[in-house]
C-alpha positions as CSV (number, residue, x, y, z in Angstrom):
1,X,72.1,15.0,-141.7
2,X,72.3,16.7,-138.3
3,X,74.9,15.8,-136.2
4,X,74.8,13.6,-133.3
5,X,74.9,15.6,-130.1
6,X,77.6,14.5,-127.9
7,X,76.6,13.3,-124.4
8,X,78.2,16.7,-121.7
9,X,81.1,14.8,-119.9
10,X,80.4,14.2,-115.9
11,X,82.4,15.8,-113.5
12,X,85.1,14.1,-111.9
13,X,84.3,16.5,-108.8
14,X,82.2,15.0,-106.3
15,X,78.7,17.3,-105.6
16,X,78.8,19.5,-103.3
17,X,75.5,19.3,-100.5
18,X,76.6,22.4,-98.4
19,X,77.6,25.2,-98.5
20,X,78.0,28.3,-101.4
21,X,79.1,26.9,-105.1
22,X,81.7,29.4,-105.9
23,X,81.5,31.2,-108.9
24,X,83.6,30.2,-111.9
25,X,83.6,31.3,-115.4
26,X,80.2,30.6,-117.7
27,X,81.7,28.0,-120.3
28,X,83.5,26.2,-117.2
29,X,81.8,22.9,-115.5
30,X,79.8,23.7,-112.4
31,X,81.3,23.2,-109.5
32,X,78.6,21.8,-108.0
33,X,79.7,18.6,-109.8
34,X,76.6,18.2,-112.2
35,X,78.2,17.7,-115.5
36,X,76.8,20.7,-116.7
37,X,78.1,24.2,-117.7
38,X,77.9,27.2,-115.0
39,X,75.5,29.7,-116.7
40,X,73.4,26.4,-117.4
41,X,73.5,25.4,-113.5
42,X,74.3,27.6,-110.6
43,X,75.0,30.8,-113.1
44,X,71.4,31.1,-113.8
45,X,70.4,31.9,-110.0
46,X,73.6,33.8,-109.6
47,X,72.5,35.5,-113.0
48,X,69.6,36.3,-111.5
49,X,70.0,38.3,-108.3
50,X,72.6,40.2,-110.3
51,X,69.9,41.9,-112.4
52,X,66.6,42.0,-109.7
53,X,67.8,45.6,-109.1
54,X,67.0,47.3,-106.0
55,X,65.5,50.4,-107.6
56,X,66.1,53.1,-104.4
57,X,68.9,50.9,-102.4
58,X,69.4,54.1,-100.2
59,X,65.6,54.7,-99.3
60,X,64.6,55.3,-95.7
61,X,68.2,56.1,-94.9
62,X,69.0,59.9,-93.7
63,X,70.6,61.5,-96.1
64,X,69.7,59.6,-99.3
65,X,70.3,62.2,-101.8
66,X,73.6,63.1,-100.9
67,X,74.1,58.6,-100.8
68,X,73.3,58.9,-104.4
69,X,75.7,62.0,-105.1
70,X,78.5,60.4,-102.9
71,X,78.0,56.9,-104.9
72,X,77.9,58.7,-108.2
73,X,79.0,62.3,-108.5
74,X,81.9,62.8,-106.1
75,X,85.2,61.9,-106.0
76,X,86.6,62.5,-102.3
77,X,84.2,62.7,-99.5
78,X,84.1,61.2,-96.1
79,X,80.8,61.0,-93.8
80,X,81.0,59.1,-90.4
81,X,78.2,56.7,-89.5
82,X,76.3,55.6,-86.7
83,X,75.0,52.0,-86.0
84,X,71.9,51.5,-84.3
85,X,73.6,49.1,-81.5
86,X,76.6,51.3,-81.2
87,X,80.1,50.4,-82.3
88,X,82.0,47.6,-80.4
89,X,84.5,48.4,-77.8
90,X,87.2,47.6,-80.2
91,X,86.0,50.2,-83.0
92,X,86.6,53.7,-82.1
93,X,85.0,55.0,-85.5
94,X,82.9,54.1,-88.3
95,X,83.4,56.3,-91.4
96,X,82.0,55.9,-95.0
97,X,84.2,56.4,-97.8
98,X,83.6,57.7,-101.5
99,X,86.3,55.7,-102.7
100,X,89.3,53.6,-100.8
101,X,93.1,52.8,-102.1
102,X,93.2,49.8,-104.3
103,X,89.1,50.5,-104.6
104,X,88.5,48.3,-101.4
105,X,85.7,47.7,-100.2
106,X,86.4,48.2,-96.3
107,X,89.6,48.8,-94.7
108,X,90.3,48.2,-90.7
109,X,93.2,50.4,-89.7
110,X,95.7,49.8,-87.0
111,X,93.6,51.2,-84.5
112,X,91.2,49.5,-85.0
113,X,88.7,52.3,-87.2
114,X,86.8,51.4,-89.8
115,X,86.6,52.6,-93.4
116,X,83.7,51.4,-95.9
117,X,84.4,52.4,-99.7
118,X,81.1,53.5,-101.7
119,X,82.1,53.2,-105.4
120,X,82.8,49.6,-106.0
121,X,81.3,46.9,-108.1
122,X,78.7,44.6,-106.1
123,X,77.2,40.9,-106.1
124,X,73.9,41.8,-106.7
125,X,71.4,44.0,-107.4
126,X,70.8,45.8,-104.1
127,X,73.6,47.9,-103.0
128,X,72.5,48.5,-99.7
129,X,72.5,44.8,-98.9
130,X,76.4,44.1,-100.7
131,X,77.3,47.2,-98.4
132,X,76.2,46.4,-94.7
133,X,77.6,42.7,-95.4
134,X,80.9,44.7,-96.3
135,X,80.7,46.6,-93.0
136,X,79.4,43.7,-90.8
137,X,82.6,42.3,-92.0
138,X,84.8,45.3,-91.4
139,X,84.0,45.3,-87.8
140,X,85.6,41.6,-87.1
141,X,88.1,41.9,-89.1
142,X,91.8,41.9,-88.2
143,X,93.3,45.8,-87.8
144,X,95.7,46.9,-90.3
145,X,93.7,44.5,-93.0
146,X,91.8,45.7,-96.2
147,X,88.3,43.8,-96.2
148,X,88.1,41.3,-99.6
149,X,84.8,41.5,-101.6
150,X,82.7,38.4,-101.2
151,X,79.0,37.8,-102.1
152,X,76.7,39.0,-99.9
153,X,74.1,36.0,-97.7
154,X,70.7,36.3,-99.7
155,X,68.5,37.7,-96.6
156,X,70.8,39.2,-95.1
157,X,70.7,42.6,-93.3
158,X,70.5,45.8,-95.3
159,X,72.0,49.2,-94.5
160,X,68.7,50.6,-93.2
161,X,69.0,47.7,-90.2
162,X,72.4,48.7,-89.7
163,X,72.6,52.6,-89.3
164,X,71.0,54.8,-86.6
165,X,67.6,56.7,-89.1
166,X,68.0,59.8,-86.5
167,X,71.9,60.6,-87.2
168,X,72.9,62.8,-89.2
169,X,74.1,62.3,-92.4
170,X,76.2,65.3,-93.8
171,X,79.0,64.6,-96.2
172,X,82.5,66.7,-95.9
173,X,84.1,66.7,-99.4
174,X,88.0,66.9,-99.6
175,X,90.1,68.5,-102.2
176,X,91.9,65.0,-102.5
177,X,92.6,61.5,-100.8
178,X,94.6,62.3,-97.8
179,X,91.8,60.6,-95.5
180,X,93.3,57.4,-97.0
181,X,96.2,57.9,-94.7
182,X,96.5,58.5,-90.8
183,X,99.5,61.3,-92.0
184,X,99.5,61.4,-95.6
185,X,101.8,64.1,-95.6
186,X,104.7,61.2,-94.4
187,X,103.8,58.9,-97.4
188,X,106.6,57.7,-99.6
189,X,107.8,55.9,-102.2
190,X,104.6,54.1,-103.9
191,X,102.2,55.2,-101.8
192,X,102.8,58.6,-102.2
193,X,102.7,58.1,-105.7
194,X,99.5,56.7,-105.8
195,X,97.9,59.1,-103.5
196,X,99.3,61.8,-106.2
197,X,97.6,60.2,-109.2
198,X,94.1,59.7,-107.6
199,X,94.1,63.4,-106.6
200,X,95.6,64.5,-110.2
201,X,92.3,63.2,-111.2
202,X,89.3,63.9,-109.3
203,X,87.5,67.0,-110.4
204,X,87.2,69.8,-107.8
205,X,84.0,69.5,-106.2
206,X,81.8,71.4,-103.8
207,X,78.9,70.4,-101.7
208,X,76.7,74.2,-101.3
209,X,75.5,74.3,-97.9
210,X,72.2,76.4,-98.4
211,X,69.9,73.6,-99.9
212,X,70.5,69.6,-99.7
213,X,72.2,67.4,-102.3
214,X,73.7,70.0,-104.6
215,X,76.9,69.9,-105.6
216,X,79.1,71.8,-107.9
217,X,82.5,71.2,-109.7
218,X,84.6,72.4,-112.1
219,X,85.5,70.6,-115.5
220,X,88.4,72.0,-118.2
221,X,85.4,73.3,-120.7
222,X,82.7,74.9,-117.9
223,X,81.8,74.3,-114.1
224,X,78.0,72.2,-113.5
225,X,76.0,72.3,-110.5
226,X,74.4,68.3,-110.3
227,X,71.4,68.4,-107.7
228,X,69.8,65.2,-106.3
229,X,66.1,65.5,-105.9
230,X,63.8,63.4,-103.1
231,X,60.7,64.3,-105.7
232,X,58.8,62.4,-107.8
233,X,59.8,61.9,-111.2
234,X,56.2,63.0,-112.4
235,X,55.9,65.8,-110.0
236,X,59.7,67.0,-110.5
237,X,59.6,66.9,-114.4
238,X,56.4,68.7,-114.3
239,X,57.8,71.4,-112.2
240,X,60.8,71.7,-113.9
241,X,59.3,72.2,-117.1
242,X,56.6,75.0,-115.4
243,X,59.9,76.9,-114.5
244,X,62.1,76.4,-118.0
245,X,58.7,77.3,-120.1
246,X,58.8,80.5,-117.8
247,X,62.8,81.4,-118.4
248,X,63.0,80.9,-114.5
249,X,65.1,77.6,-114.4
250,X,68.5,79.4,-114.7
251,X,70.6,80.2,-111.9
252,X,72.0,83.5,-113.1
253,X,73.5,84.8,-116.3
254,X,75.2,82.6,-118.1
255,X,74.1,79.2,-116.3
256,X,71.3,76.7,-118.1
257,X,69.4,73.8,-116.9
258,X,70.6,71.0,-119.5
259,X,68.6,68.3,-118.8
260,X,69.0,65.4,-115.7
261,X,69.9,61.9,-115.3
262,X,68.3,58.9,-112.8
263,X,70.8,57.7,-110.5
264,X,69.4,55.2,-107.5
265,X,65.9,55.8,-107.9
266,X,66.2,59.4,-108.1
267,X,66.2,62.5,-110.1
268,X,69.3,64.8,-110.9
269,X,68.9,67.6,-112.8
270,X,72.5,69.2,-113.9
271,X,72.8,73.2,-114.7
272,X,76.0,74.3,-117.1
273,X,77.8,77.1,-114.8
274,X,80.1,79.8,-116.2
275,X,83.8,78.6,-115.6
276,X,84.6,82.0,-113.6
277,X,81.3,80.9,-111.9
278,X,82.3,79.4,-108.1
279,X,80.5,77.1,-105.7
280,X,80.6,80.0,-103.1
281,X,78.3,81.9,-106.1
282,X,75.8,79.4,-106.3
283,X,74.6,79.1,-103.0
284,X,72.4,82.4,-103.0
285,X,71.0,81.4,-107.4
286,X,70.1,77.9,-105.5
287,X,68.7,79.2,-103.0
288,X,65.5,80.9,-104.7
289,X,65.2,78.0,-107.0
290,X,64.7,75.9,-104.7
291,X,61.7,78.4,-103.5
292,X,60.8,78.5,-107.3
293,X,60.3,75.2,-107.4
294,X,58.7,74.5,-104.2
295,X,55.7,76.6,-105.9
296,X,56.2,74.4,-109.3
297,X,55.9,71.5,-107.1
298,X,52.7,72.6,-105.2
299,X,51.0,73.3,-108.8
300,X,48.7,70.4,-110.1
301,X,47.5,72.2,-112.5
302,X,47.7,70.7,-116.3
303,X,50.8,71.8,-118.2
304,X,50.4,74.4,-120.7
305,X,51.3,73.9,-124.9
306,X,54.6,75.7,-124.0
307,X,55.2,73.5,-120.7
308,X,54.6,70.3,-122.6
309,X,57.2,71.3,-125.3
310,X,59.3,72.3,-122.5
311,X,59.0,68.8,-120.8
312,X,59.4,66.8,-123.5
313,X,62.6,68.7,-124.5
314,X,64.0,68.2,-121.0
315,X,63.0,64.5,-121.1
316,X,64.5,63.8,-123.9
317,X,68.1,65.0,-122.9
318,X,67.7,62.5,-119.7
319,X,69.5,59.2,-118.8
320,X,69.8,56.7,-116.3
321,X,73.3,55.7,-114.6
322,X,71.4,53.1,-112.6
């Protein structure tokens, strides 16, 4: 005989009419006061707009490529940013962050500048909305403060309301995480040794300056170029495939385009580099692949037996990090 289903116990917490339920573990009661469990109650919505994913969060923004590379491919890079309104009086600047100490989402220093951090876990599926709620709250905080990571307002502004569309947008990568610091070379004690283990581990990295988005770095077995693409997937694969059926989607002796991954919407292909082979090097290889492709690009012409086989082998080696 089955047995009896026992009736779920009533909270002894009253309900709650306004404002946010807070989030507590799945298995726990709601806190809303329903009796029920949390993923059977308020978890479900919450559950919800975790995974609408905002495909492109960064679209429309200057400078989306090198968003995607600073979110996912770089370790220590700084770009300063401009609001459409301006900065308040009491904010004399606004700079975006690869990564911040403690990974913080925003930090408000003594003097009242403002750091956001790129690389953190968010609420919900668009990134660009979790961010501009981080920096709306940056710029009221209290200097001196790190900004806590809270759920973003569903509605609420987006980076692309937030940011001027006409500034520029061009990254400066650093050798290590000195920006953390007013005068990192006066750090001590703890914070010095922090500072020395992030930069033990990020990978030296280079962004070229002679075509967008492209940046190299060195690993222990072989350096990689990683180039994020505005294209098409269709189009790009396509192209792609036109030049690696052709032998022309190297960048020199000794370098290979391995395949590519989706990051944000977009497309990355990644090239294998000689170790001896420096970011300096690459610039003048990049360069006329970029013209290569811009002729792949403008051919809509059907692939070719060899092209298809080509594609197919470049597809298969992709994979999505978001």
């Amino acid at each position: 005989m089955a047995k009896k289903r026992r009736p779920q116990p009533q909270s002894a917490k009253p309900q709650l009419v306004d404002g946010e339920v807070p989030v507590v573990g799945a298995r726990e009661p709601c806190p809303c006061g329903s009796g029920r469990r949390y993923k059977a109650c308020h978890g479900r919505a919450a559950a919800q707009a975790a995974t609408e994913l905002v495909q492109r969060p960064f679209e429309g923004l200057a400078g989306e490529c090198d968003w995607v590379a600073l979110r996912e491919l770089v370790p220590a890079a700084t770009v300063p940013l401009t609001l459409a309104d301006g900065l308040p009086e009491d904010v004399p600047s606004l700079t975006l962050a690869t990564v911040l100490p403690m990974a913080w989402p925003a930090l408000r220093r003594e003097d009242g500048a403002v750091m956001i951090g790129l690389q953190n876990d968010t609420a919900s599926g668009d990134l660009s909305r979790d961010l501009a709620d981080v920096l709306r709250r940056a710029l009221t905080s209290e200097p001196g403060q790190p900004v806590p990571a809270e759920r973003a307002e569903s509605g609420g502004p987006r980076l692309q309301d937030l940011l001027d569309p006409e500034a520029a947008f061009v990254p400066e990568v650093h050798e290590g995480f000195e920006f953390w610091l007013p005068d990192a070379e006066s750090a001590s004690g703890e914070v010095a040794a922090s500072l020395e283990r992030a930069n033990a581990a990020a990978l030296p990295t280079a962004r070229l300056t002679g075509v967008e988005a492209a940046y190299w770095c060195r690993t222990p077995e072989k350096n990689h170029l990683r180039w994020v693409m505005p294209h098409s997937e269709e189009r790009l694969m396509n192209a792609l495939a036109r030049l690696h059926a052709a032998g022309a989607s190297g960048l020199g002796d000794g370098t290979r385009l391995v395949g590519s991954f989706r990051a944000h919407g977009l497309m990355v292909p990644v090239w294998d580099l000689p170790g001896a082979m420096t970011a300096e090097e690459c610039e003048k290889p990049a360069r006329g692949f970029a013209e290569r492709l811009g002729d792949a690009l403008a051919d809509e012409g059907p692939l070719t037996a060899d092209e298809r086989r080509a594609r197919s082998g470049l597809t298969n080696r992709q994979i999505t990090l978001s």
